[in-house]
DSSP file (Angstrom, degrees, kcal/mol; ACC not computed):
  #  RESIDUE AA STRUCTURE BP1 BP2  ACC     N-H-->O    O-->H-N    N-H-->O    O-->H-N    TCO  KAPPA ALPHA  PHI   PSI    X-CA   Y-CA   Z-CA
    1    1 A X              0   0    0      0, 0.0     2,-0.1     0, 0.0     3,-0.0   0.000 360.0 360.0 360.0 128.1    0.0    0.0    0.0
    2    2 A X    >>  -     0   0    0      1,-0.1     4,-1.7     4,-0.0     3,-0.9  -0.411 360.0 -97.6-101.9 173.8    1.8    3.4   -1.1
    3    3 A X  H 3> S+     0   0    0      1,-0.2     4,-9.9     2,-0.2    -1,-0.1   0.925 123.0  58.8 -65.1 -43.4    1.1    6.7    0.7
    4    4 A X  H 3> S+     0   0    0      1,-0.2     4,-1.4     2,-0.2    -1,-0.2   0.743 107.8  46.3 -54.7 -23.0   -1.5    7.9   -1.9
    5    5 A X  H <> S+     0   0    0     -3,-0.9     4,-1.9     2,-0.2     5,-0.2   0.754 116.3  53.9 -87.2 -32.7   -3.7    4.6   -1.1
    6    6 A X  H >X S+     0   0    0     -4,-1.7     4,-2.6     2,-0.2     3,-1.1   0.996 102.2  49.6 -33.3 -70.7   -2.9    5.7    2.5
    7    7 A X  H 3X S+     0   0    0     -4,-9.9     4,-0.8     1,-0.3     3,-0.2   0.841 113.2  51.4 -52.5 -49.5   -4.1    9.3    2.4
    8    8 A X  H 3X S+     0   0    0     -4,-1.4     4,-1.6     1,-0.3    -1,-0.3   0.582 103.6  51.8 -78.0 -20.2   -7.5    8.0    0.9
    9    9 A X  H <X S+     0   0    0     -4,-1.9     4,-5.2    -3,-1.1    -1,-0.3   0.955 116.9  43.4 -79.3 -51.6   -8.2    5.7    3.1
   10   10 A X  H >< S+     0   0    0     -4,-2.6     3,-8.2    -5,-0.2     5,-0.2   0.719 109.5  54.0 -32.3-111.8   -7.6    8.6    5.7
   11   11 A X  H 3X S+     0   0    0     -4,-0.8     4,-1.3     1,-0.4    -1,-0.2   0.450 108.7  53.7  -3.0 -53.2   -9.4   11.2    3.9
   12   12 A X  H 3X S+     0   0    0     -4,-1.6     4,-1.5    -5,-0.2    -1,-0.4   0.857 106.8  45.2 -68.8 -25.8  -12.3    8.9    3.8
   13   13 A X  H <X S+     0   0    0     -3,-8.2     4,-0.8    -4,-5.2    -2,-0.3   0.799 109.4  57.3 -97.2   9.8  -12.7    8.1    7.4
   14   14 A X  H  > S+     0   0    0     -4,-0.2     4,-2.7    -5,-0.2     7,-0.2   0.674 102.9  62.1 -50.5 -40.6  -12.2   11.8    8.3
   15   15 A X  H  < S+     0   0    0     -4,-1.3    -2,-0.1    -5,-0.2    -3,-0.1   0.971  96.4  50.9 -37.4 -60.8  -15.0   12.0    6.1
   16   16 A X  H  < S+     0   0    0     -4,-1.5    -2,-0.2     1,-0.2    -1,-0.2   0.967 108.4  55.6 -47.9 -72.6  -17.2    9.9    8.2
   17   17 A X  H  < S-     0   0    0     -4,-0.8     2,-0.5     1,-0.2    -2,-0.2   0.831 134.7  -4.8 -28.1 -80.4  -16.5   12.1   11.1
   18   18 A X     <  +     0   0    0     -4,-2.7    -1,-0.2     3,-0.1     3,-0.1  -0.970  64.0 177.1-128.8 128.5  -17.4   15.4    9.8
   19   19 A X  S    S+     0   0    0     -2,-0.5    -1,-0.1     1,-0.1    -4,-0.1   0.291  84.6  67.6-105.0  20.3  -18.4   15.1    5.7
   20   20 A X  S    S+     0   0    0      2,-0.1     2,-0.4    -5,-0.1    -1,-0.1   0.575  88.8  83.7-114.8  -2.1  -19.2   19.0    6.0
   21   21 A X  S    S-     0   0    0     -7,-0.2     2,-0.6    -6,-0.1     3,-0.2  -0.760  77.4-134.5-100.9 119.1  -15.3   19.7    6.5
   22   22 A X        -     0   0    0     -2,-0.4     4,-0.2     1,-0.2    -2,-0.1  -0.661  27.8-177.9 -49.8 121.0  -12.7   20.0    3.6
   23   23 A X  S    S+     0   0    0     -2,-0.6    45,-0.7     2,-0.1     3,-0.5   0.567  70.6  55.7 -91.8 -10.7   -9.7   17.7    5.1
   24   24 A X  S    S+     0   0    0      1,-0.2    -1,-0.1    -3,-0.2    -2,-0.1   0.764 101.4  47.4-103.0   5.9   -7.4   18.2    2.5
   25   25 A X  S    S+     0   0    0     -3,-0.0    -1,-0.2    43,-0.0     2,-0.2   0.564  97.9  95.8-104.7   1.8   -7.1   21.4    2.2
   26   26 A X        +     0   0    0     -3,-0.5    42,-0.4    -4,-0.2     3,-0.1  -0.546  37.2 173.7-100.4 167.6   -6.5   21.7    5.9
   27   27 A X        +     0   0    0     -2,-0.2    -1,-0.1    40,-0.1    39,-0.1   0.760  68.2  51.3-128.6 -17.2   -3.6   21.8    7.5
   28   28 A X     >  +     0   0    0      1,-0.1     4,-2.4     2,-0.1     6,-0.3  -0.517  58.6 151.0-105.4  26.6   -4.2   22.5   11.5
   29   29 A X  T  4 S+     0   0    0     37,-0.9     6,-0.7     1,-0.2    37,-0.1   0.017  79.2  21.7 -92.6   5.1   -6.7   20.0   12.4
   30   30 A X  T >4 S+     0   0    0      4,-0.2     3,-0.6    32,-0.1    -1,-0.2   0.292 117.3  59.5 -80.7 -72.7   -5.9   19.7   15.6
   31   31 A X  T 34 S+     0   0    0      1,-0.3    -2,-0.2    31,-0.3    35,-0.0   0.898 115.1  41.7 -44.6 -54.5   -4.0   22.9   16.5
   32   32 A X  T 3< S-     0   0    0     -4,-2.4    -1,-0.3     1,-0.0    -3,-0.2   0.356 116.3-113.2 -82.7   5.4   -7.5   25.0   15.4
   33   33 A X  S <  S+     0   0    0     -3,-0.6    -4,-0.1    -5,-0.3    -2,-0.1   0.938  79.1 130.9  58.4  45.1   -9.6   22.7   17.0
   34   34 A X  S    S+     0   0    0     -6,-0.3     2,-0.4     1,-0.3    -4,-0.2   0.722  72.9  53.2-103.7  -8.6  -11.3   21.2   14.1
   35   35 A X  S    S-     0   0    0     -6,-0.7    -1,-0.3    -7,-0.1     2,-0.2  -0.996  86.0-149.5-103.8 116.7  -10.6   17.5   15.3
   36   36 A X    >>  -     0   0    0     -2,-0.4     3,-5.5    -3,-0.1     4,-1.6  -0.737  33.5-100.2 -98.9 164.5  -11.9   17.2   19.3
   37   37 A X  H 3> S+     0   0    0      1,-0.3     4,-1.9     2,-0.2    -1,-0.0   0.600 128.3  45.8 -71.4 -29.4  -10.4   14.9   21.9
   38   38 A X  H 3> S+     0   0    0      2,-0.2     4,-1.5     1,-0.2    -1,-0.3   0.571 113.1  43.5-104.0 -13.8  -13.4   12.5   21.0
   39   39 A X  H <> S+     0   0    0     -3,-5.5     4,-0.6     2,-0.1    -2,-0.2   0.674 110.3  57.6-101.2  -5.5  -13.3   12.7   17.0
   40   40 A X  H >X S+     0   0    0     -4,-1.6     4,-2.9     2,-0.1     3,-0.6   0.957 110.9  50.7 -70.0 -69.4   -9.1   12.3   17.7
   41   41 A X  H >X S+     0   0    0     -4,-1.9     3,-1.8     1,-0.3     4,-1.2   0.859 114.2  41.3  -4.0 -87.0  -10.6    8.4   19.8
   42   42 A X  H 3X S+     0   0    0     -4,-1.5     4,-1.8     1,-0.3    -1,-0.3   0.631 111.1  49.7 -83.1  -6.9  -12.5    7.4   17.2
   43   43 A X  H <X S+     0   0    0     -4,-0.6     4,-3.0    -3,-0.6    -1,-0.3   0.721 112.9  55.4 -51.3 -39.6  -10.1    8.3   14.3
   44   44 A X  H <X S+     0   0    0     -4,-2.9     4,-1.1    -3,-1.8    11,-0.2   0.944 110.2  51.3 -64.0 -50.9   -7.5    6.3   16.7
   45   45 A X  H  X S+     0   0    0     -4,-1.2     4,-1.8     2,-0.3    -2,-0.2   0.806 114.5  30.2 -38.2 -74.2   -9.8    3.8   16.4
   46   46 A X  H  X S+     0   0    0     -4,-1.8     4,-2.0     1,-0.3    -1,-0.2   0.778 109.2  62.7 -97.6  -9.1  -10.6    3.2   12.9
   47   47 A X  H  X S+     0   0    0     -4,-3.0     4,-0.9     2,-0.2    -1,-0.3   0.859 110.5  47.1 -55.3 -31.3   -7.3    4.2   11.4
   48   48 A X  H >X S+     0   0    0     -4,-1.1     4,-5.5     2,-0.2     3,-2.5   0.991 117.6  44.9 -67.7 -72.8   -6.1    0.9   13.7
   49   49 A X  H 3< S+     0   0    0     -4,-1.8    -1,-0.2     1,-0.3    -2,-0.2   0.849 117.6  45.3 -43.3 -62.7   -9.2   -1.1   12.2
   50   50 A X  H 3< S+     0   0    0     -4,-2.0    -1,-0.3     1,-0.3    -2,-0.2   0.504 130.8  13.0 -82.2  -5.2   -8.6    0.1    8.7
   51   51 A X  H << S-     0   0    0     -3,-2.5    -1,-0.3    -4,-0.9    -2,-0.2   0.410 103.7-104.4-146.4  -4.4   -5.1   -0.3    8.1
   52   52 A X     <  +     0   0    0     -4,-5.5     2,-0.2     1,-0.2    -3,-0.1   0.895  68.2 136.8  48.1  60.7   -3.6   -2.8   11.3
   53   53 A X        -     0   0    0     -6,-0.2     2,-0.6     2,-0.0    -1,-0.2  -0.641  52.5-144.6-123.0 167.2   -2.1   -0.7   13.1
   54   54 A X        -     0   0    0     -2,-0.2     2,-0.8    24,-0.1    -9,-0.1  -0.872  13.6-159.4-144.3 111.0   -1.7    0.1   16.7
   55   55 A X        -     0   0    0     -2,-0.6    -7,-0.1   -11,-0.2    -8,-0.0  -0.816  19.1-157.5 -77.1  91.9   -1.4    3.5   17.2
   56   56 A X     >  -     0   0    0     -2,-0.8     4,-0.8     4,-0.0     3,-0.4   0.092  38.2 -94.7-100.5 164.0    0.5    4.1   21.1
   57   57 A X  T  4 S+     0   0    0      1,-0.3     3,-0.5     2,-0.2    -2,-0.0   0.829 121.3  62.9 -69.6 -51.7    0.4    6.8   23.2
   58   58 A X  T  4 S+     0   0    0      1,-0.2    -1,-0.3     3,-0.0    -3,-0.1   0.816  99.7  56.2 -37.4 -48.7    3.7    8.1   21.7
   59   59 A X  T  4 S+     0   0    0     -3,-0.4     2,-0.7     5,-0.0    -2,-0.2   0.491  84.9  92.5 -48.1 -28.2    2.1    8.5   18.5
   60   60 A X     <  +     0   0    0     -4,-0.8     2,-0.3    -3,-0.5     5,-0.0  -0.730  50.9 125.2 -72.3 115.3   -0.4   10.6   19.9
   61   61 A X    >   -     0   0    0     -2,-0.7     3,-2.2     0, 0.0     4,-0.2  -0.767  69.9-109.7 179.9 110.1    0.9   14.0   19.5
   62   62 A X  G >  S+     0   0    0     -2,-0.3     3,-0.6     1,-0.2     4,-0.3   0.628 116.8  59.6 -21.6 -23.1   -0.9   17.2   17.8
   63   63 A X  G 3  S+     0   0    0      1,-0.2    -1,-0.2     2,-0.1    -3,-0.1   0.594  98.0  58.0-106.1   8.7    1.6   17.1   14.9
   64   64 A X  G <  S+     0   0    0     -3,-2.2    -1,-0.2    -5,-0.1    -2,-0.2   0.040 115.2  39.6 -75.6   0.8    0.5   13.3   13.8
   65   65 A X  S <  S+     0   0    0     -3,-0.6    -2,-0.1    -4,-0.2     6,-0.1   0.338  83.7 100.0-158.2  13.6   -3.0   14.5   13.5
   66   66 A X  S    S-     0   0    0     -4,-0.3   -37,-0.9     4,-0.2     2,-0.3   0.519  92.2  -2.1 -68.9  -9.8   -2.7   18.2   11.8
   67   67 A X  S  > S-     0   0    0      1,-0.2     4,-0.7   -39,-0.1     5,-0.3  -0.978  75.5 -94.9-179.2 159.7   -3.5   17.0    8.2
   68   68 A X  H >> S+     0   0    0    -45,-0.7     3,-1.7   -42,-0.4     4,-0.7   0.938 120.8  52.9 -47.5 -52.8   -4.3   14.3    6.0
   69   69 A X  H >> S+     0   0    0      1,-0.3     3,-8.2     2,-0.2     4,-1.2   0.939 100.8  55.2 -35.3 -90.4   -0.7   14.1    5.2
   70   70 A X  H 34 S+     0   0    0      1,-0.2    -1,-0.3     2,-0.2    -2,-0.2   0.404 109.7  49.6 -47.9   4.8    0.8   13.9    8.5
   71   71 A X  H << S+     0   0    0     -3,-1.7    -1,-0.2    -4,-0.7    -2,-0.2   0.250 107.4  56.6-109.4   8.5   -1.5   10.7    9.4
   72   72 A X  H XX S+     0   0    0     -3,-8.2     4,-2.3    -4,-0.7     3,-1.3   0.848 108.7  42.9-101.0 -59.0   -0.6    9.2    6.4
   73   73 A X  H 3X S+     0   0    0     -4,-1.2     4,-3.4     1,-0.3     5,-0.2   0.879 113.2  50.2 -41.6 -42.1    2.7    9.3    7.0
   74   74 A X  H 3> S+     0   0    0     -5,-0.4     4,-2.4     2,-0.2    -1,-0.3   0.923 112.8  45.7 -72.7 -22.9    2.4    8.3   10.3
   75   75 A X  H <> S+     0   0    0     -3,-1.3     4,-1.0     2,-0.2    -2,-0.2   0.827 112.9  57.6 -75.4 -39.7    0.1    5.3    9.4
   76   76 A X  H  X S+     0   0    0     -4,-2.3     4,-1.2     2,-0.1    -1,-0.2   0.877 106.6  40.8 -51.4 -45.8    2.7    4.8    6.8
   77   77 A X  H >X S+     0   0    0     -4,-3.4     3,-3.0    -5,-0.4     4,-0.9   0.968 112.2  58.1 -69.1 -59.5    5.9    4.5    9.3
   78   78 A X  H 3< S+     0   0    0     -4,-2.4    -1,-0.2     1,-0.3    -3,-0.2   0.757 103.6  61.4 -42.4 -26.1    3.4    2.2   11.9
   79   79 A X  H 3< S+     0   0    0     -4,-1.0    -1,-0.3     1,-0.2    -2,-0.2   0.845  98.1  51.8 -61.4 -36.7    3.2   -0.1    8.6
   80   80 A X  H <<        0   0    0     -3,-3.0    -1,-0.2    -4,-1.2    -2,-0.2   0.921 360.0 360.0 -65.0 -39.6    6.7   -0.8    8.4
   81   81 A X     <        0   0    0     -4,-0.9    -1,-0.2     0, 0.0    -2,-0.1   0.461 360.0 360.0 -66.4 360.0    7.4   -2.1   11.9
């Protein structure tokens, strides 16, 4: 699975969450408070579910969850190990 297959699978379950929110043009999704502590949960949640990953406490950190990008990458690195 390559990053681009990543990001869409991201990009679609952000979707779910809020479908009324661009995610790819944002960049701050965290930092601006457009992802709260309980839509950050279930994102943890079903990126694990959707890609078989186990996303750790370490991983949790506002700049893992500022933009589509930076949780494909990070979903990317958890893939490798």
């Amino acid at each position: 699975m390559d990053l681009e297959e990543i990001s869409e699978g991201v990009l679609a379950i952000l979707q779910e969450l809020h479908e009324d929110i661009r995610f790819e043009a944002e960049e701050k999704m965290v930092d601006d408070k457009i992802l709260d502590s309980f839509d950050l949960v279930t994102l943890v949640t079903e990126l694990g579910e959707e890609f078989d990953v186990d996303i750790t406490a370490k991983d949790f950190v506002p700049e893992n969850f500022n933009s589509v990008e930076s949780i494909s990458q990070m979903i990317a690195r958890l893939m490798e190990m």
